[in-house]
C-alpha positions as CSV (number, residue, x, y, z in Angstrom):
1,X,-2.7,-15.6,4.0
2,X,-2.7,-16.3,7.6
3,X,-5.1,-15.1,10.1
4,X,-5.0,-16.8,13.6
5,X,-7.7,-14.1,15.0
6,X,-5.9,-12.5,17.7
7,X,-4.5,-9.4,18.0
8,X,-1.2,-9.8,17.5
9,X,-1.7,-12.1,14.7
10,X,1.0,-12.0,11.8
11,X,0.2,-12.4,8.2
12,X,2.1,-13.6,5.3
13,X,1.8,-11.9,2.3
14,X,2.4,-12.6,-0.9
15,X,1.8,-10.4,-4.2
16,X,2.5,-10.8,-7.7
17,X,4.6,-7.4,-9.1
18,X,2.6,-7.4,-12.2
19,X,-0.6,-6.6,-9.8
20,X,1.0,-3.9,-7.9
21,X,3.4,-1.9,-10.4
22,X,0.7,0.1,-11.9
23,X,-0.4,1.1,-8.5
24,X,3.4,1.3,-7.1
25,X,4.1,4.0,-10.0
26,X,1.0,5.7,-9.7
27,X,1.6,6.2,-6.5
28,X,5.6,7.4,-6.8
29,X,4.3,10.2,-9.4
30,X,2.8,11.7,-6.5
31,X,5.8,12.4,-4.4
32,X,7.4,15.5,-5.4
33,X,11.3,14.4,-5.9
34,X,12.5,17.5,-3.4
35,X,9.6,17.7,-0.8
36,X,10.7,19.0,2.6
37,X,9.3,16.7,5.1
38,X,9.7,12.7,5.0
39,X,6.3,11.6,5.0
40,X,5.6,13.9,1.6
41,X,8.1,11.2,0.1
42,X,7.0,8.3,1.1
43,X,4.4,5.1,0.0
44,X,3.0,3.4,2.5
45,X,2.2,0.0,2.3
46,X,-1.1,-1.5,4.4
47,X,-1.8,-5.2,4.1
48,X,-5.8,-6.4,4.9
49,X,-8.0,-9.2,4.2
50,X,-11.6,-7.7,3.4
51,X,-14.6,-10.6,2.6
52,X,-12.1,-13.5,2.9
53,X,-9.7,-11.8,0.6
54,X,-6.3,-10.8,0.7
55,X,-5.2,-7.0,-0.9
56,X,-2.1,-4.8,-0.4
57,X,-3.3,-1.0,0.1
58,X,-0.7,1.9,-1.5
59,X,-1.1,4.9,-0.5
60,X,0.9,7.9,-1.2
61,X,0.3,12.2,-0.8
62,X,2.1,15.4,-1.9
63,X,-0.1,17.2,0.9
64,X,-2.7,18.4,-1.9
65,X,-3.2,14.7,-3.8
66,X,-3.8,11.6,-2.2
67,X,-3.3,8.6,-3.6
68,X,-5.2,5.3,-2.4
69,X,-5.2,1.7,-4.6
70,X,-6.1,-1.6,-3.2
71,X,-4.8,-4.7,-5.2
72,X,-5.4,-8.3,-4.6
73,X,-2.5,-10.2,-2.9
């Protein structure tokens, strides 16, 4: 992970799949396969470092259920 502390600072992430595909399919059961808008089908991905370490946030919502897991990248 790379953090040069300013604000337009980029950081390389890197995650193993077996970490995150519990929480990437979790997170697709959500979306209903025929909502209307766009952003009731989509995951959103958020990387952030918290106490010196890396995680990758996925978050997903059909409007009624939210879905937030944070796994270590």
């Amino acid at each position: 992970m790379t953090n040069n502390n300013n604000k337009d600072c980029l950081m390389d992430l890197i995650v193993k799949k077996e970490k995150i595909i519990d929480g990437l399919q979790k997170s697709a059961s959500f979306i209903p396969s025929k909502a209307g808008a766009a952003y009731l089908r989509s995951i959103w991905l958020k990387a952030e470092i918290k106490d010196g370490a890396g995680y990758l946030v996925v978050m997903s919502t059909d409007a009624s259920v939210e879905f937030t897991g944070r796994y270590p990248a």
